[in-house]
N, C-alpha and C positions, 0 to 999 in steps of 0.2 A: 179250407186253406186258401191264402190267397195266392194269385198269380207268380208273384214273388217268392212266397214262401216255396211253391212248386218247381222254380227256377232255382234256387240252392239244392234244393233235392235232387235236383241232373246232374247238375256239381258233384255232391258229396257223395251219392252210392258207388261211383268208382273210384274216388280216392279211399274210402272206408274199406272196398272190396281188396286194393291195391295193400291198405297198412295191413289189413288182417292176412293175406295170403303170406306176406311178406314177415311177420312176424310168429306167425304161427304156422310155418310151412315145414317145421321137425314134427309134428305132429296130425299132419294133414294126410289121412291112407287114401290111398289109389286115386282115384280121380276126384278126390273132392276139392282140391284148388282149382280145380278148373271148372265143378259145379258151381262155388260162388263167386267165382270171378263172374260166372256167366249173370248168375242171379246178381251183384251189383249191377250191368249194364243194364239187365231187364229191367230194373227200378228206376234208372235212368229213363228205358223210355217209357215208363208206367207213369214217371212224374213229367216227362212232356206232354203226354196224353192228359193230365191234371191240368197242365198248364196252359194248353189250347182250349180246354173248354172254358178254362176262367175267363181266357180273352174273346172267348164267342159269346160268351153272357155282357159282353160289352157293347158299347156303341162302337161305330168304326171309329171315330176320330181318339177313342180312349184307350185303344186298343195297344198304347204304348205303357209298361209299367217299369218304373226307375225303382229298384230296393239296394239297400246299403246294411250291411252290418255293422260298420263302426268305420272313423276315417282312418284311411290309410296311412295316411301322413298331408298338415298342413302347415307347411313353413315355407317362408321364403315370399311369398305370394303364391305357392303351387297347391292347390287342393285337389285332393286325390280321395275319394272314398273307394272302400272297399265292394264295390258295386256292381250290378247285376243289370240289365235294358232284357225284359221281357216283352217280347211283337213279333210279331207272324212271322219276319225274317227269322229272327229266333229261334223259334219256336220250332219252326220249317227243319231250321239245318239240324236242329238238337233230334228231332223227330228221326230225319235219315238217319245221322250219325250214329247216333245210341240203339234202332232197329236193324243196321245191318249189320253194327258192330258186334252184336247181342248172336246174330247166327252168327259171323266170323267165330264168337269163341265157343258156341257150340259144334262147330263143326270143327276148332281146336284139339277138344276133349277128346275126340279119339284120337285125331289127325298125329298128335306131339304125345300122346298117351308112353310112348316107351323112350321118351326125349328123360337122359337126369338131369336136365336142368327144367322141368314141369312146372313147378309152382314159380320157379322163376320168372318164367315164359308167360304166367297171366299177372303174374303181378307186376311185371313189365307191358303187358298188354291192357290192364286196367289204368295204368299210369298215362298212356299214350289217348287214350277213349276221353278221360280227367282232363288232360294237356287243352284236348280238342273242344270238350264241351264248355271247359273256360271260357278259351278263345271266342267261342262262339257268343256265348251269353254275357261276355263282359260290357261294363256301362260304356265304359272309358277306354283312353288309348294306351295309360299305364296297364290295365290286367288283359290288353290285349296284347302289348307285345310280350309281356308277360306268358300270358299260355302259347303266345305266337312261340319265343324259346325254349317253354315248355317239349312243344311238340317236338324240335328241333335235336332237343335231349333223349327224348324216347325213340323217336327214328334211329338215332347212331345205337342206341342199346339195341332194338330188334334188329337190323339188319345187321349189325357184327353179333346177333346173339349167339350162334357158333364159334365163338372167338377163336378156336386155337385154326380153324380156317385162313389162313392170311388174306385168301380174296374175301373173303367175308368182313376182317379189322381191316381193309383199306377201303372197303366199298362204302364202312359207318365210317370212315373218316371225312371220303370224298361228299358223302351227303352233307356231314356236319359243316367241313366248311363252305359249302355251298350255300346253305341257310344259313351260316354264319355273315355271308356277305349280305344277305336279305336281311336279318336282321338289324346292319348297322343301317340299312337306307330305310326300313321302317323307324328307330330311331330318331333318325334326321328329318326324318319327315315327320314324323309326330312335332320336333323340336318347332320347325318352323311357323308349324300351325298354331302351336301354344303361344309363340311368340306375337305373331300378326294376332291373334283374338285372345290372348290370355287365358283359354280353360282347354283340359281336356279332359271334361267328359262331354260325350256325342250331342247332347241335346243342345247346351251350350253352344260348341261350336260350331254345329248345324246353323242352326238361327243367328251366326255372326256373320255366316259367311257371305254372304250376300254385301253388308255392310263393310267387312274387312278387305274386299278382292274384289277387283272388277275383272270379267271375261275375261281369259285367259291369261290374268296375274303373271309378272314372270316368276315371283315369290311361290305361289300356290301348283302352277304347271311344276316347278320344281318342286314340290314336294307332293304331287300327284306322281311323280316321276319317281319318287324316291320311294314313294308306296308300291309302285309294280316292281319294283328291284328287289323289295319282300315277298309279293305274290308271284312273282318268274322263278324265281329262286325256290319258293314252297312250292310253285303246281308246275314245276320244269317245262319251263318256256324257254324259246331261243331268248340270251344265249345263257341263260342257269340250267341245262337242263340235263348233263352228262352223267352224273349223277343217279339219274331215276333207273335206266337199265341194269348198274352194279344192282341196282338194290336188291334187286332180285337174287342179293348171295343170302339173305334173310330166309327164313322158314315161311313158305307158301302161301298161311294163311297171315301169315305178316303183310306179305305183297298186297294180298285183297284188303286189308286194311287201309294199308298206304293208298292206294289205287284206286278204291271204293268211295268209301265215306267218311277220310279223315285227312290225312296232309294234304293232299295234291287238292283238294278243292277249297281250301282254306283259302287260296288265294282269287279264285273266285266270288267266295264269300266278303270278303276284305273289298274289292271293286262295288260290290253289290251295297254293302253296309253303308260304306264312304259316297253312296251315289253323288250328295250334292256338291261333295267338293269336285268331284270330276265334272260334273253338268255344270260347274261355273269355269271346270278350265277344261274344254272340251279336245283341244289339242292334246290331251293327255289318254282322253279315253281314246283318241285316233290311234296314239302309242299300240296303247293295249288290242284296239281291236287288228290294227298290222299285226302283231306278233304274234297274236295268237292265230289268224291268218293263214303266216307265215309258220307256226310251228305244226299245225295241223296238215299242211300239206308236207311238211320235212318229216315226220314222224310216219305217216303214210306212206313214204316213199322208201323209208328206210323198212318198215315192216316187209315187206314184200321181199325182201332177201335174207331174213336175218332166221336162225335154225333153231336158236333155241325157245322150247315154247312158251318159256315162261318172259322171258324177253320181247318175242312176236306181242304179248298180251301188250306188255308193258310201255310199248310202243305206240299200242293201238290207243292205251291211257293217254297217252301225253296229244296225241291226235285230237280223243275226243275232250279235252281239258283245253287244248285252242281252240273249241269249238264254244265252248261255254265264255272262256274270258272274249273271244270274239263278241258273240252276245253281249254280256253285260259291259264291253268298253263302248260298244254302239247303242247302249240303252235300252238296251231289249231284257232288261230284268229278269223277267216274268219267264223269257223262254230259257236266261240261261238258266235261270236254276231249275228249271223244267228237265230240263238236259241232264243237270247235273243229278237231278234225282232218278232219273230211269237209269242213267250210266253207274249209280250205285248197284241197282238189281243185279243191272244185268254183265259187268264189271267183275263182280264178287261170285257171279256164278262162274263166268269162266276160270277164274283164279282157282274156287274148291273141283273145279273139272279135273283142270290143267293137273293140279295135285292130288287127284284120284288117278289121275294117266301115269305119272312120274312115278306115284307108290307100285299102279302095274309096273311097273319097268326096272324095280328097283334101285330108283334114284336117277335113271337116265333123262334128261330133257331136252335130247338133240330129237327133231324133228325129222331128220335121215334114218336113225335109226327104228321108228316107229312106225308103224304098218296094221289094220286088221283088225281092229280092236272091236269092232261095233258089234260081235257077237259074243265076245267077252266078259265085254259091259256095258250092255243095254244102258242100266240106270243113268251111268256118265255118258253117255252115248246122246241121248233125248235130253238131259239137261245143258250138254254142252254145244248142240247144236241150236237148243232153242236160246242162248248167253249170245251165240253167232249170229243166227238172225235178226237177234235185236239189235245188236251193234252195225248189222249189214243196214240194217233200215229196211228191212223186207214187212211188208205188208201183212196184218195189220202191228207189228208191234211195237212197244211204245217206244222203242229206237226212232222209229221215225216222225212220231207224231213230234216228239222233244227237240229231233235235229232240224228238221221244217220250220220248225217255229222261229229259230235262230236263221236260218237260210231264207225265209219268208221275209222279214221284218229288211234284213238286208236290202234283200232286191227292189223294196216295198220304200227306202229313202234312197235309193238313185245313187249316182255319182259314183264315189269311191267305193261305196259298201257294197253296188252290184258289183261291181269289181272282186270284192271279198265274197260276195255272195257265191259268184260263179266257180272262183279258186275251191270253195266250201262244195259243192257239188261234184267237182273233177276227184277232191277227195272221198268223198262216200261213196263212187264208186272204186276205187281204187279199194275203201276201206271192205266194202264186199268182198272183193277177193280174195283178200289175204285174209279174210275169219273165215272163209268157205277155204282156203288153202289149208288151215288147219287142220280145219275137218277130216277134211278130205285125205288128208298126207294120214293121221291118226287114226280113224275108223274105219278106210279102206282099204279095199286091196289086200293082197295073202298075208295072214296072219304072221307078223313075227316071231320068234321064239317064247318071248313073255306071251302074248295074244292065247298064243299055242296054250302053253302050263296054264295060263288062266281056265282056256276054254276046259283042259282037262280038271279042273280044280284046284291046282297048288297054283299059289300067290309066288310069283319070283321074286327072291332076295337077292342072291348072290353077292358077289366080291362089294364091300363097302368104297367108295370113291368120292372125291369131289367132281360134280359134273362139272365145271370150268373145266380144269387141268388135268382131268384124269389121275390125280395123287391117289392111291389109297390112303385108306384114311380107319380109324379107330371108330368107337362107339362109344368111348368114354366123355366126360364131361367136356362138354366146350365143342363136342363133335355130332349130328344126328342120331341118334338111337338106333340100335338095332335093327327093330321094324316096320315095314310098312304098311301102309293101313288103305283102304278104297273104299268107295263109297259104298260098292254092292254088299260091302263082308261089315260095315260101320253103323249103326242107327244116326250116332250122334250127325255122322256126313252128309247120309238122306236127310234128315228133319230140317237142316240147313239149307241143301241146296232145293227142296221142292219149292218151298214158299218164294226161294228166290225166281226161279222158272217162271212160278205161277203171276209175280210183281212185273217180269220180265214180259210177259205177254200181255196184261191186262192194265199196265201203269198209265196206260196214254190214256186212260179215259177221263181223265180228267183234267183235260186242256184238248178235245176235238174241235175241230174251228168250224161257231156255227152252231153247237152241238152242248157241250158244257166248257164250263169256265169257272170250276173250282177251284182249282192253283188261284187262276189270274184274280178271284175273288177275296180270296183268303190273303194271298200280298199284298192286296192293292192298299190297304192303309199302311203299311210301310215304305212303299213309294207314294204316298200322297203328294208326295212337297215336288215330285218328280214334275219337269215340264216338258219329258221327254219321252216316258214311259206309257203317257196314254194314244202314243200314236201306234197302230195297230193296221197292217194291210187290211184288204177287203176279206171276204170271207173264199170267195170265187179264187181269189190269186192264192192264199192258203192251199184251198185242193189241189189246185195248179200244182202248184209246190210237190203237196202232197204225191201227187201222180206221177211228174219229174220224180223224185227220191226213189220212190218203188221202183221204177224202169230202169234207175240205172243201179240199183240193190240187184234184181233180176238179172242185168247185166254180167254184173262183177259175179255175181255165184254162178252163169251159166259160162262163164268164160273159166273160172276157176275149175270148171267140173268137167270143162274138155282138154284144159292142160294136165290136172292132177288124176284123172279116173278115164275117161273116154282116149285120150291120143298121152299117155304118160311118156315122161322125157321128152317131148316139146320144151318144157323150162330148160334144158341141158344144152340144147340147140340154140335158143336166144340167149344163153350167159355164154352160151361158146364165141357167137357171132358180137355179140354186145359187150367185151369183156373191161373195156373201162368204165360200161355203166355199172356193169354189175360192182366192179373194186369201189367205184365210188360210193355206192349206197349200202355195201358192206361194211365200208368203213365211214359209217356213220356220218356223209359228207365230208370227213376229216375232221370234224371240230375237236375230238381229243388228239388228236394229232398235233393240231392248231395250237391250242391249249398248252402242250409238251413244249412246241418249240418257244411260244411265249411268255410263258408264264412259269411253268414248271420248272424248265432246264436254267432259266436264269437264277431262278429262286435257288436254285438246289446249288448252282453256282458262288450265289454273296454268300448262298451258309457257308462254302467250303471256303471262300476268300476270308470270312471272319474268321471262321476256326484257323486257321492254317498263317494266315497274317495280323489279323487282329490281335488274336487272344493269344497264339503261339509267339510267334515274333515280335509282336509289340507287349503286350500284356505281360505277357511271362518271361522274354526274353530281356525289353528295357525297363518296363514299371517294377514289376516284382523280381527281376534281375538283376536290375541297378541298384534298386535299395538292398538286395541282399548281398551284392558285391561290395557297398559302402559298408554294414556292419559287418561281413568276415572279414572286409581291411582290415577294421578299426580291432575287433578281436586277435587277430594276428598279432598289432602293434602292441598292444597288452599285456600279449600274454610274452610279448621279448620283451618287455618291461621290465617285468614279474619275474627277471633272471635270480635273486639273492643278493647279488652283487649292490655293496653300500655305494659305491662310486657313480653307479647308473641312474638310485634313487637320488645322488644329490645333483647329478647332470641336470634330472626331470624338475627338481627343485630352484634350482638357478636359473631352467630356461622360463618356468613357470615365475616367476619373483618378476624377471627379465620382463616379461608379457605386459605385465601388473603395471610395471614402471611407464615403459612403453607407452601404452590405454592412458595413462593421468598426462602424461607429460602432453602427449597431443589434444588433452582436452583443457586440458588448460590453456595453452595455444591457441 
């Protein structure tokens, strides 16, 4: 089969997975929607593995392959085919995507096992995997932004997938319009580009662009501009990013989905893809690599006080997601998506941790209230600590090989970007702490009451609630299931989370500097055209790097292990003495605040002036008032017409004749 042919088949096994669970889900007993949900994705990445060998049987420079099924639509001047770009960037993201997506829904099958809405749940989750691999392997900018709103769509269904939750329907609201707003500026951005070079599929307008735009175009910087308003918005960058913590009102291993290896690095991907247009308006990629900067240090800052843990994770996502658009806005390709690929492993293991700790506690996800766990649950215990280390960038694992690389390349072009380089540094230590705070607050120290019943052998359920508001809450549809599930009592949990562990520590080997350069070899014909990408620090300042990162990894966990476990309540003392830093990074720097007062309360304000003046008083009261006041007159006068009386009908008669005469007499005049 050829290249192409292997690329519609990453496509289709999850949409096929999606229509069959979806229509044959009255008939599907016990776990078997979520056995072929699972096996759609693993053929997803059974046919990426197809796909990359086809392109290794290539030469480099051929290593690009363009397949179309039929056109999409050609009129107007617009040519659109139904199209596919199979190449190592491709091939790259389909490979993560579809392998960690495939354990996400293996570790699903038990995880949502007592969920009644089950078959729902992967056939919403095979839709979202479908959404993603589109996006990724599309030719062109139409089935890009195409699966771009694809994705956009399955987000609001999983994270409202507990509907009758109200934080759950407002949290898929707040995402939807958020990527609603990315959507219209990818859009516009497409528009403009079609415009200035007439095509939009990539190969095309790659090769125009040079001719179409000169250095930092104000036409092209604006629609490089209008493309990070799509990727800030998908991978929650300042300022689209408020959004990403609700989401966490979603089912668990939804989170790890979103969080791992499907929305949030879309936008990633999308910088990465588009490189030449931004290497021609480089002002744009400065955009990108400030904000992402810029969100990685805001997202750091806020994790460090925030309780819930499935929130602390998702914090730490949006962190390590400025660390990658950092990268590739400053053309360091190669290492973002280097990043991006470890930050799946090991991403998606804390998520199935976090929801092995939540199912002990039955349902609880405050950070206060958990204590002791690490002799409960060994298994979550070594797998969630090893998710930590690698996100800490502790020595050797591939957390840090991936974040160096981005922090090297920095330092390595001077000026602004040490600048960003160092900001990137002050964070990873900061980012140590607060994955060693986890730990530490969770697996330490005297067993809590859940800890307790575990060690004894019963699994705590107790009173069903929502963890936001403390509402109790039902089991019936639209609500969590009954019961909960952990990794140590789960096959389907373990099988997922070991191999992630096992990615989590040994992923860097394949970008050590000096050492091998597998990644940087296998992308490197997809940045060919690049003239920015082959610049590369020395090897010496690499380790450099490398050895900075570890010390201050070391750092952040020996500091987190003498506030949380050696001198506990120390943090109670610094938030006592500190107390408007604390409110401040509690409350999320204020930006939903910000948000509230700008955008929200006015908004919520014209609605009620339309309704209330618009439609009421004016609409109803003079449009549809007036006219209905004109025909009950005229009804009124009618029906006193309509008295019997011959004298009244010959009055109406005379004045009527009278009218007639009237009319002539003055037109003749």
């Amino acid at each position: 089969m050829t290249a192409g042919g292997w690329g519609w088949l990453v496509v289709a096994f999850p949409l096929v997975g999606c229509a069959v669970v979806s229509l044959a889900w009255r008939w599907l007993p016990g776990r078997s929607a979520g056995w072929i949900a699972s096996g759609a994705v693993l053929g997803s990445f059974g046919s990426a593995i197809g796909a990359l060998a086809q392109l290794q049987d290539r030469p480099a420079h051929e290593r690009t392959v363009v397949s179309s099924l039929f056109d999409y639509f050609h009129t107007a001047g617009v040519n659109v085919d139904m199209g596919i770009q199979v190449d190592p960037l491709s091939v790259f993201m389909a490979l993560v995507v579809s392998g960690v997506s495939f354990l996400i829904h293996v570790y699903s099958v038990a995880y949502m096992s007592s969920d009644r809405g089950y078959a729902r749940y992967f056939a919403y989750l095979n839709y979202f995997v479908f959404s993603m691999l589109l996006l990724v392997m599309a030719g062109n900018f139409v089935l890009l932004i195409v699966g771009w709103a694809f994705v956009g769509a399955a987000s609001y269904l999983l994270i409202s997938f507990w509907y009758r939750r109200t934080t759950a329907t407002r949290a898929g609201l707040k995402a939807f319009v958020m990527n609603v707003i990315g959507d219209v500026g990818m859009v516009v951005g497409a528009f403009l580009i079609f415009r200035e070079t007439g095509f939009l599929d990539y190969q095309h307008v790659f090769a125009a662009t040079d001719h179409a735009f000169a250095v930092n175009d104000g036409t092209l910087v604006a629609a490089c501009i209008l493309f990070l308003v799509g990727a800030f918005a998908k991978s929650a960058q300042l300022p689209l990013h408020t959004w990403l913590p609700d989401a966490m009102e979603g089912p668990t291993p939804v989170s790890a989905l979103i969080h791992a290896a499907t929305m949030v690095t879309a936008g990633v991907y999308l910088i990465a893809r588009l490189h030449p247009l931004f290497e021609q308006a480089p002002a744009a990629g400065d955009v990108a690599a400030i904000v992402g900067c810029a969100t990685l240090l805001f997202a750091a800052t806020v994790a460090l006080v925030v309780t819930d843990l499935k929130r602390v994770i998702a914090y730490s996502t949006m962190s390590q997601i400025g660390y990658m658009i950092m990268g590739v806005g400053s053309f360091a390709y190669t290492a973002g998506l280097f990043h991006l690929m470890t930050h799946a492993f090991f991403k998606a293991l804390l998520f199935m941790g976090a929801g092995s700790v939540i199912g002990a506690m039955g349902g609880e996800q405050s950070l206060d209230k958990m204590r002791g766990f690490r002799r409960a649950m060994p298994f979550t215990f070594v797998t969630f600590t090893v998710g930590a280390l690698a996100l800490s960038a502790f020595p050797p694992m591939s957390g840090l090989f991936s974040k160096d690389a981005i922090l090297a390349f920095q330092l390595d072009r001077g000026g602004l970007y040490a600048v960003l380089a160092i900001v990137g540094y002050i964070a990873a230590g900061i980012t140590a702490f607060y994955a060693f705070r986890m730990v530490f607050r969770v697996f330490f120290g005297d067993p809590v009451e859940q800890a307790a019943s575990l060690e004894a052998g019963e699994l705590w359920h107790g009173e069903h609630f929502n963890p936001a508001t403390g509402e109790a809450e039902d089991t019936d549809v639209g609500f969590p299931g009954p019961e909960h599930h952990i990794a140590e009592r789960e096959r389907p949990m373990r099988a997922a989370m070991a191999p992630l562990a096992l990615l989590s520590i040994v992923g860097g080997i394949v970008f050590i500097p000096g050492v091998t350069d597998v990644l940087e070899r296998f992308l490197e014909p997809a940045f060919e055209d690049s003239r920015l990408a082959g610049q590369q620090p020395s090897v010496g300042a690499e380790w450099a790097g490398l050895v900075l990162g570890g010390m201050l990894s070391v750092v952040g966990i020996v500091a987190a292990w003498r506030m949380y476990v050696y001198r506990p309540g120390i943090t109670l003392r610094i938030r006592d003495r500190l107390p408007r830093v604390h409110d401040f990074l509690l409350h999320k720097w204020y930006f939903d605040e910000l948000y509230d007062a700008l955008v929200v309360r006015p908004a919520l304000a014209f609605g009620r002036f339309g309704q209330t003046v618009v439609e009421t008083a004016f609409v109803q009261g003079v449009v549809i008032g007036g006219a209905t006041s004109v025909v009950r007159a005229g009804t009124e006068l009618a029906r006193a017409i309509q008295n019997g009386y011959l004298r009244t009908y010959a009055l109406v008669l005379v004045i009527g004749l009278s009218g007639l005469g009237l009319y002539f007499l003055l037109q003749s005049s």
